[in-house]
GUTI-349646 format. One record per residue (C-alpha): residue number from 1; x, y, z; residue in three letters. Coordinates in Angstrom, 1 decimal, always signed. Layout:
BEGIN
@seq NUM x X y Y z Z type ALA
...
END
This chain:
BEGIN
@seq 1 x +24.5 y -9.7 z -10.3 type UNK
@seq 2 x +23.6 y -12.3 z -7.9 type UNK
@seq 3 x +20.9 y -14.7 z -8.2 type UNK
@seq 4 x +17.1 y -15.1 z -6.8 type UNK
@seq 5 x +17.2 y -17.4 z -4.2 type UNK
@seq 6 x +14.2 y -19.0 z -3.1 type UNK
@seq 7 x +12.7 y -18.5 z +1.0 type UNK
@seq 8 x +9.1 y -20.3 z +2.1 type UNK
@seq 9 x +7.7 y -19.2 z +5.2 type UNK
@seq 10 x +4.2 y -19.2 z +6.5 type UNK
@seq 11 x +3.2 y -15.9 z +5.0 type UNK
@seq 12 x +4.9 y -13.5 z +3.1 type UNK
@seq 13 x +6.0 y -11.4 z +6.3 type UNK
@seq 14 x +7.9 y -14.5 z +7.3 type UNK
@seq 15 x +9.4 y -15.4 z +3.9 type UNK
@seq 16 x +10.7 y -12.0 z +3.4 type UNK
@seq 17 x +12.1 y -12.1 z +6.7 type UNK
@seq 18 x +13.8 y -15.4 z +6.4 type UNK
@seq 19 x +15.3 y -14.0 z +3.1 type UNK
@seq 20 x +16.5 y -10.7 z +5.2 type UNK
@seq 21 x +18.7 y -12.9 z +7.7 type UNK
@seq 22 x +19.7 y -15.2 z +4.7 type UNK
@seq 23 x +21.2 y -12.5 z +2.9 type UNK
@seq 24 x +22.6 y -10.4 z +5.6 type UNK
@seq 25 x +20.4 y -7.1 z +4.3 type UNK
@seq 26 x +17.6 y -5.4 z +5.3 type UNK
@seq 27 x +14.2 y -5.6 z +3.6 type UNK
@seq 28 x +14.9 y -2.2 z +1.4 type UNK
@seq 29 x +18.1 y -3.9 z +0.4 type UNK
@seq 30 x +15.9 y -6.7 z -1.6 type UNK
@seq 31 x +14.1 y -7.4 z -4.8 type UNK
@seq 32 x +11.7 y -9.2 z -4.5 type UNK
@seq 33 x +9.1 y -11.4 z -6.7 type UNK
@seq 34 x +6.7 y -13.1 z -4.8 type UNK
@seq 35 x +5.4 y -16.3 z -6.3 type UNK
@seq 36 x +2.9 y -17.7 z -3.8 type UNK
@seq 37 x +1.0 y -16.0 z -1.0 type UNK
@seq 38 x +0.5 y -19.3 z +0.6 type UNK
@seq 39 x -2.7 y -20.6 z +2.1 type UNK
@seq 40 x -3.7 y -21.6 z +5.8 type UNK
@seq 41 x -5.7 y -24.4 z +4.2 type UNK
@seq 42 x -8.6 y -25.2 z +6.3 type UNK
@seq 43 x -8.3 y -26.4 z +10.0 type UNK
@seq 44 x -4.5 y -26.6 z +9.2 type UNK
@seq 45 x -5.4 y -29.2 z +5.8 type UNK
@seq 46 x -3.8 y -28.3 z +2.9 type UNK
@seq 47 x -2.4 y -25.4 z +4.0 type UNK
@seq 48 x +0.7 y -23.8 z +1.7 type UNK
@seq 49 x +3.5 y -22.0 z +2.3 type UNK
@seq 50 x +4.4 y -18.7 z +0.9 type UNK
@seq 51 x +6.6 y -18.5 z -1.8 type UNK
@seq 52 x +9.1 y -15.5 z -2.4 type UNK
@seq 53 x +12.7 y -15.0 z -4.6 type UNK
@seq 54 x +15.1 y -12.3 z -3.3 type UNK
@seq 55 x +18.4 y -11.3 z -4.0 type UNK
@seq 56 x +20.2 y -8.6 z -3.0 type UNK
@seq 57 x +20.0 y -5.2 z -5.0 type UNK
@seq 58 x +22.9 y -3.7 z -6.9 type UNK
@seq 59 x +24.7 y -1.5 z -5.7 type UNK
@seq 60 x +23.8 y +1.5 z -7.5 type UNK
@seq 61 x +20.5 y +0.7 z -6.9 type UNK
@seq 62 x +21.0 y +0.7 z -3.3 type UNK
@seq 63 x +22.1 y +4.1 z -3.4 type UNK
@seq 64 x +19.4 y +5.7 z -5.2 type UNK
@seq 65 x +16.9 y +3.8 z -3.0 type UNK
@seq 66 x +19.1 y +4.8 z +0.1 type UNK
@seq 67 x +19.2 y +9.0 z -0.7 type UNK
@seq 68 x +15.4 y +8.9 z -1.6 type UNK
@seq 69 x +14.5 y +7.2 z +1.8 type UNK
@seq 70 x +12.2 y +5.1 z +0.3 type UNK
@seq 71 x +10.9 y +1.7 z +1.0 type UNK
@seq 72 x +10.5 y -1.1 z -1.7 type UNK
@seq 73 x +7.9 y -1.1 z -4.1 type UNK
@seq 74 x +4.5 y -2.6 z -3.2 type UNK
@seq 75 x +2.5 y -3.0 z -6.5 type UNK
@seq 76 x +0.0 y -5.0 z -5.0 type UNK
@seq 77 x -3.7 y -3.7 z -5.0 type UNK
@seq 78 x -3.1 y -2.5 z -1.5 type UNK
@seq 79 x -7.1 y -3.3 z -0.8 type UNK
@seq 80 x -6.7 y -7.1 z -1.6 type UNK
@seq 81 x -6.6 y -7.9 z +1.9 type UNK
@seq 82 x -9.0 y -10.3 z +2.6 type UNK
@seq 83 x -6.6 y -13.0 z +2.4 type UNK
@seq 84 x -3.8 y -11.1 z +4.3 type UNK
@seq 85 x -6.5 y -10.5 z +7.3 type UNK
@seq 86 x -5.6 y -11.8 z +10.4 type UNK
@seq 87 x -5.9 y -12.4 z +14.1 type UNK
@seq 88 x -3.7 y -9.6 z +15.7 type UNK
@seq 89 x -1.4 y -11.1 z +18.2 type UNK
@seq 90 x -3.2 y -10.6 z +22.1 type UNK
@seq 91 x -2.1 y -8.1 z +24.1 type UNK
@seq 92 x -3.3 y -4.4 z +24.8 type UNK
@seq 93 x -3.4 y -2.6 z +21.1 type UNK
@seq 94 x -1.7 y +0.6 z +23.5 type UNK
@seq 95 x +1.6 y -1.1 z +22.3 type UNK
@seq 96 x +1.1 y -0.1 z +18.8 type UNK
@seq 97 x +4.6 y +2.2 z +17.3 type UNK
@seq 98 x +3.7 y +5.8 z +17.4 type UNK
@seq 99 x +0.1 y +6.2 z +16.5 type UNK
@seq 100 x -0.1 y +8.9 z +14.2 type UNK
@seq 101 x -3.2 y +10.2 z +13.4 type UNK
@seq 102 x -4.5 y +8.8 z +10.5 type UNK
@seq 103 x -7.5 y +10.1 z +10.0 type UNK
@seq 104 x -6.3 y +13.5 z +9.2 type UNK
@seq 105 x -5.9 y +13.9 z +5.3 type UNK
@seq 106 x -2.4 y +13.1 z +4.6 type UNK
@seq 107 x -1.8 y +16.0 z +2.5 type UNK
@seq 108 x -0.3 y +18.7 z +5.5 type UNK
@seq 109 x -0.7 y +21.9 z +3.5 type UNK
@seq 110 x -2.2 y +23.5 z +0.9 type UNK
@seq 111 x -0.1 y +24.2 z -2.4 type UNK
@seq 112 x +0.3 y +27.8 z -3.6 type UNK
@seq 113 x -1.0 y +28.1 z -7.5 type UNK
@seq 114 x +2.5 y +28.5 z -8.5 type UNK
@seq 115 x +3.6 y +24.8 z -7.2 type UNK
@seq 116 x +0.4 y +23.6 z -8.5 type UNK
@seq 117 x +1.5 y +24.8 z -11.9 type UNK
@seq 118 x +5.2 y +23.6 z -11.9 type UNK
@seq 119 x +3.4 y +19.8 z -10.1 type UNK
@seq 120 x +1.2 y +19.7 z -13.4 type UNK
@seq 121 x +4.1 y +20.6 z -16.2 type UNK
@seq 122 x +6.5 y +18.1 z -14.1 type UNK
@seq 123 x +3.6 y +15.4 z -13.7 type UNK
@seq 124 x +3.3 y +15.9 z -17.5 type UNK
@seq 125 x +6.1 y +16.1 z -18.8 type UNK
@seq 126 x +7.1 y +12.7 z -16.6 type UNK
@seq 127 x +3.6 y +10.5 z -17.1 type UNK
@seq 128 x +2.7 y +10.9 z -20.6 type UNK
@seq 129 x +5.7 y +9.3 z -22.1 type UNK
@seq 130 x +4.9 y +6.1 z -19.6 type UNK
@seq 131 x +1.9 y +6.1 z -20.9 type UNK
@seq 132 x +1.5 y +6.8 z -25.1 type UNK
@seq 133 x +2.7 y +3.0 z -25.2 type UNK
@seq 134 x -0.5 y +1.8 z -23.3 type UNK
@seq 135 x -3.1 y +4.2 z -24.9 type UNK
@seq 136 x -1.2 y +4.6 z -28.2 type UNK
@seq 137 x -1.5 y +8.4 z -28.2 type UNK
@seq 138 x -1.5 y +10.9 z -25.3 type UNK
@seq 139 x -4.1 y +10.7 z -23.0 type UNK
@seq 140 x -5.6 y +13.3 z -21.0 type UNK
@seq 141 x -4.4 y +14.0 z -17.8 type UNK
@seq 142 x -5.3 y +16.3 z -14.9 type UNK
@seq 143 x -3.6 y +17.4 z -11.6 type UNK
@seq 144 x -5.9 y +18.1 z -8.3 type UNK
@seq 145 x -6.0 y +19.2 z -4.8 type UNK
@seq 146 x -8.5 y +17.9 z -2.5 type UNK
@seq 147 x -8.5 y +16.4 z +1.4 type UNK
@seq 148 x -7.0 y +13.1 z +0.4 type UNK
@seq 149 x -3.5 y +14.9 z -1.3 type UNK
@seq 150 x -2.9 y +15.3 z -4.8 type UNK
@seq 151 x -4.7 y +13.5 z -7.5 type UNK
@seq 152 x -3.6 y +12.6 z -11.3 type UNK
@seq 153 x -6.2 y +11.7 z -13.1 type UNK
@seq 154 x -5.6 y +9.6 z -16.4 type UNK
@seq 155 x -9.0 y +10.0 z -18.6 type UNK
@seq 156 x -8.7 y +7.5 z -21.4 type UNK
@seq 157 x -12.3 y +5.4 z -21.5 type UNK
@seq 158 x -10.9 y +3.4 z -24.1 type UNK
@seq 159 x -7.7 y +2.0 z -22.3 type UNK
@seq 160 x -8.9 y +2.4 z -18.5 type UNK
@seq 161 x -8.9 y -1.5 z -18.0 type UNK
@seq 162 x -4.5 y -1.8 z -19.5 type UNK
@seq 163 x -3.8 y +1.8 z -17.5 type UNK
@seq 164 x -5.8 y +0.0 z -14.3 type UNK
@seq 165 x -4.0 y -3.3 z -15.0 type UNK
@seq 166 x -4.9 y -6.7 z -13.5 type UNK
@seq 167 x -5.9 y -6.4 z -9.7 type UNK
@seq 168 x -4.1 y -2.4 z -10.1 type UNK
@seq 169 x -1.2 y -3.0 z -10.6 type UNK
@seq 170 x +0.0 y -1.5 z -13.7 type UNK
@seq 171 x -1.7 y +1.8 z -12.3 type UNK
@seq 172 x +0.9 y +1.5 z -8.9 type UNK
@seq 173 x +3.1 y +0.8 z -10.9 type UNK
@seq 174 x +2.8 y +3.8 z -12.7 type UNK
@seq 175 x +1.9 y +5.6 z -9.6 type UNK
@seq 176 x +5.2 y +4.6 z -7.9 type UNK
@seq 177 x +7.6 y +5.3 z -11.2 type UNK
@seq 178 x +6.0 y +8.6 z -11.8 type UNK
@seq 179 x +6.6 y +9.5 z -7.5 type UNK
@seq 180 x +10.0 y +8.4 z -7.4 type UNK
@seq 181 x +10.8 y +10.5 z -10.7 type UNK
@seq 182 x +9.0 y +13.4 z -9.5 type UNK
@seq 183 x +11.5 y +13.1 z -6.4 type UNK
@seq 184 x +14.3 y +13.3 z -8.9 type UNK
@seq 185 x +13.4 y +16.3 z -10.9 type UNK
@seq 186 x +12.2 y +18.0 z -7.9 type UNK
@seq 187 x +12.7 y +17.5 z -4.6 type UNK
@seq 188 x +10.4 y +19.1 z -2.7 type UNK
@seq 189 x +7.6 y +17.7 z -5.1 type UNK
@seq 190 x +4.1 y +16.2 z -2.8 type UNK
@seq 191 x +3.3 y +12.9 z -3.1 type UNK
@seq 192 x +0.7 y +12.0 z -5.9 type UNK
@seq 193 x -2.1 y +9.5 z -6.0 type UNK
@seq 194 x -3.1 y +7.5 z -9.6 type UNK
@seq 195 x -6.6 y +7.4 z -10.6 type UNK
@seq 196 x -7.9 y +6.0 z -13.8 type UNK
@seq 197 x -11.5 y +5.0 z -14.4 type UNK
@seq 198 x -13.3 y +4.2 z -11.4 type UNK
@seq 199 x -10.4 y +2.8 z -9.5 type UNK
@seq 200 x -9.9 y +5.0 z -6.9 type UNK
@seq 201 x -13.4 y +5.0 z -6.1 type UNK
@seq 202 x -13.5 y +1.2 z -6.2 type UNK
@seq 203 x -10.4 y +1.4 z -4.1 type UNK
@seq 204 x -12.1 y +3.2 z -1.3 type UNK
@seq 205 x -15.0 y +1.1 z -1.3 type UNK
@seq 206 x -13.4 y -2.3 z -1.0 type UNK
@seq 207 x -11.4 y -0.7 z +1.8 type UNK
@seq 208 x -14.4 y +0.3 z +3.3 type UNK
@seq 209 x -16.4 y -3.5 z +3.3 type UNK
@seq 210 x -12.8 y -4.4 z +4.2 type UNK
@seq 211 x -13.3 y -2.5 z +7.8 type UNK
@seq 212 x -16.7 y -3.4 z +8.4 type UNK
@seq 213 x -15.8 y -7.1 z +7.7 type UNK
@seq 214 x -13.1 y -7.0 z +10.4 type UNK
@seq 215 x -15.4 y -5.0 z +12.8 type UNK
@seq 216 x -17.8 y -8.0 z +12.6 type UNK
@seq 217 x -15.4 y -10.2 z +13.2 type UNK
@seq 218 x -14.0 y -8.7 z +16.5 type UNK
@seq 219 x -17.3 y -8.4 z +17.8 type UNK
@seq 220 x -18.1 y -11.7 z +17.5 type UNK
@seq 221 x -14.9 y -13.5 z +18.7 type UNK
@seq 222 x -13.7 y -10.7 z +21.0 type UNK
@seq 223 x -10.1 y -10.9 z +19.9 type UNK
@seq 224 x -8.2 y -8.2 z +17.5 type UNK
@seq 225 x -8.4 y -8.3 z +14.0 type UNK
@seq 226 x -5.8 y -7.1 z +12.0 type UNK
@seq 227 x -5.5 y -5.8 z +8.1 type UNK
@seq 228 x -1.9 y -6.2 z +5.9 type UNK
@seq 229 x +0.1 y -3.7 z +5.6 type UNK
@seq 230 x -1.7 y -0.5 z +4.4 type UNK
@seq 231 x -0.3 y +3.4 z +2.9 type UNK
@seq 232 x -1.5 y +6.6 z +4.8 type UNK
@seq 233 x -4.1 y +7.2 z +2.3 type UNK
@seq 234 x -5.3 y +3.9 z +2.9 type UNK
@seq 235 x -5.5 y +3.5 z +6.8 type UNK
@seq 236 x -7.3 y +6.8 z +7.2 type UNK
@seq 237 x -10.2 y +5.3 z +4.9 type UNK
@seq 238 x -10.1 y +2.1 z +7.6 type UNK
@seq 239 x -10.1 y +4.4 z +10.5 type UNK
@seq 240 x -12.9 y +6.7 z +8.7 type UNK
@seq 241 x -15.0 y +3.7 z +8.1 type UNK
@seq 242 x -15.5 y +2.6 z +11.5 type UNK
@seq 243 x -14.8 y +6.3 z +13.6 type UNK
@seq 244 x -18.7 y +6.1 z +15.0 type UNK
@seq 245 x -18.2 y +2.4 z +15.9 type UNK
@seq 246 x -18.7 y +2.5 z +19.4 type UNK
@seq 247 x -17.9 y -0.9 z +19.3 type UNK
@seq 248 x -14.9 y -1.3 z +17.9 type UNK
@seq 249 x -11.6 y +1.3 z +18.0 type UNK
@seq 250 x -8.5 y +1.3 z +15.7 type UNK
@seq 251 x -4.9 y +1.5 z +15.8 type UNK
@seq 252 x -2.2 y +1.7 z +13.4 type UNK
@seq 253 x +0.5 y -0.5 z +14.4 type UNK
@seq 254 x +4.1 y -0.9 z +13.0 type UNK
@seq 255 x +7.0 y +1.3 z +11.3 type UNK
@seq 256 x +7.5 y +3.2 z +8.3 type UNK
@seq 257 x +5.5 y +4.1 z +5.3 type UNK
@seq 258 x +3.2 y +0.9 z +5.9 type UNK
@seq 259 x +1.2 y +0.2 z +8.5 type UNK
@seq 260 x -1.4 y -2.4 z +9.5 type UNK
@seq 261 x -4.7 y -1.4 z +11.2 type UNK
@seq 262 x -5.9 y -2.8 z +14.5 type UNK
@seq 263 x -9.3 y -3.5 z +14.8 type UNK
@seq 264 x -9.9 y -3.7 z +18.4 type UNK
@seq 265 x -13.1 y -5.1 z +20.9 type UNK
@seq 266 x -13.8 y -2.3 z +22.9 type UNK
@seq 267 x -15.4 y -5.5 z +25.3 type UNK
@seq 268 x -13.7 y -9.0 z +25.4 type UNK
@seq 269 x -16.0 y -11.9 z +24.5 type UNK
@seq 270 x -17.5 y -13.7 z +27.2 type UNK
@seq 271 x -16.0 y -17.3 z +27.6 type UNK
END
């Protein structure tokens, strides 16, 4: 197995990128652990690089990542984005990839009881094993349908805070283990969301100040502002928050699963 080798770029983008060309892959192709998520320091003082390792997966790795068509794992809380918040290059926000529309729920259709009932056996079967070494015994769990796709709901008062994890990520963790085995046992299986506590909820509402923060600032400066890289789920809730904004629009902008949102001026600042 080979090695982690160390890249430093400005942000973690660049890093990751500089480790792509170093290694000849593409980003699916990697693990990897990132260290430092750098700082911009203020007016340029002290500012610090990013910090990531990455090595190239195994091969048998590869091909199960490869015949799932799935990207690399992101357990970061995807909301923590304050840091990751940034000017959006200039330019008309029209050139964004393929625009879907985000703010329709991400779940296309609803599920017959049947699938529902096969989904909560499989969901089950798959998620209480991952989690009797947390909680110690089996918790409860419970499968739902609502606007926002399929929820699996882990109610343990007791061990919310080790299911939740530090910053979430235990619970994406989980979330991500328990999608990709789903996938496995049954192909045709939805995507499910993780919620534990109030983390969801706190979820949505940190995503929520996220968008009126960047609405605020792209008022004031008159330039596009611009959040990291975000899930479906997660966008619409952007694109929700500020939908009767008339002074601000937003536009999803990249490729693949993860997206970032464009908050746009809908007037330029004044010089």
């Amino acid at each position: 197995m080979h090695p982690f080798r160390e890249f430093r770029g400005k942000n973690v983008d660049e890093a990751i990128l500089l480790a792509c060309q170093a290694l000849g892959v593409e980003r699916e192709d990697l693990e990897i652990d990132i260290v430092s998520m750098g700082s911009p320091g203020i007016f340029g003082l002290g500012a610090k690089k990013a910090v990531v390792l990455a090595r190239r997966r195994p091969p048998a790795v590869l091909e199960s990542l490869h015949d799932d068509g799935e990207d690399t794992p992101r357990l970061e809380d995807p909301t923590r984005l304050h840091d990751a918040a940034s000017d959006a290059p200039e330019g008309d926000a029209s050139e964004s990839e393929d625009d879907e529309d985000d703010e329709m729920p991400p779940q296309g259709r609803a599920h017959s009881p049947e699938e529902m009932e096969r989904l909560t056996k499989e969901v089950l079967r798959l998620l209480t094993p991952l989690l009797v070494p947390i909680c110690g015994k089996e918790p409860a769990i419970s499968v739902r349908q609502d606007d926002d796709g399929i929820i699996v709901r882990v109610d343990d008062e007791e061990h919310n805070g080790l299911i939740i994890g530090r910053e979430g990520q235990t619970i994406l963790a989980l979330q991500y283990l328990l999608n990709r085995m789903l996938t496995k046992a049954w192909r045709e299986a939805p995507r499910v969301q993780l919620d534990a506590g109030d983390f969801r909820a706190r979820q949505i509402q940190r995503l929520r100040s996220l968008a009126q923060s960047l609405a605020a600032r792209a008022k004031r400066s008159g330039r596009i502002q611009s959040t990291g890289p975000l899930s479906s789920f997660h966008r619409r809730m952007v694109h929700l928050a500020l939908r009767d904004d008339t002074e601000v629009r937003t536009v999803s902008k990249g490729s693949g699963p993860l997206k970032r949102v464009l908050v746009c001026p809908n007037r330029r600042r004044t010089p």
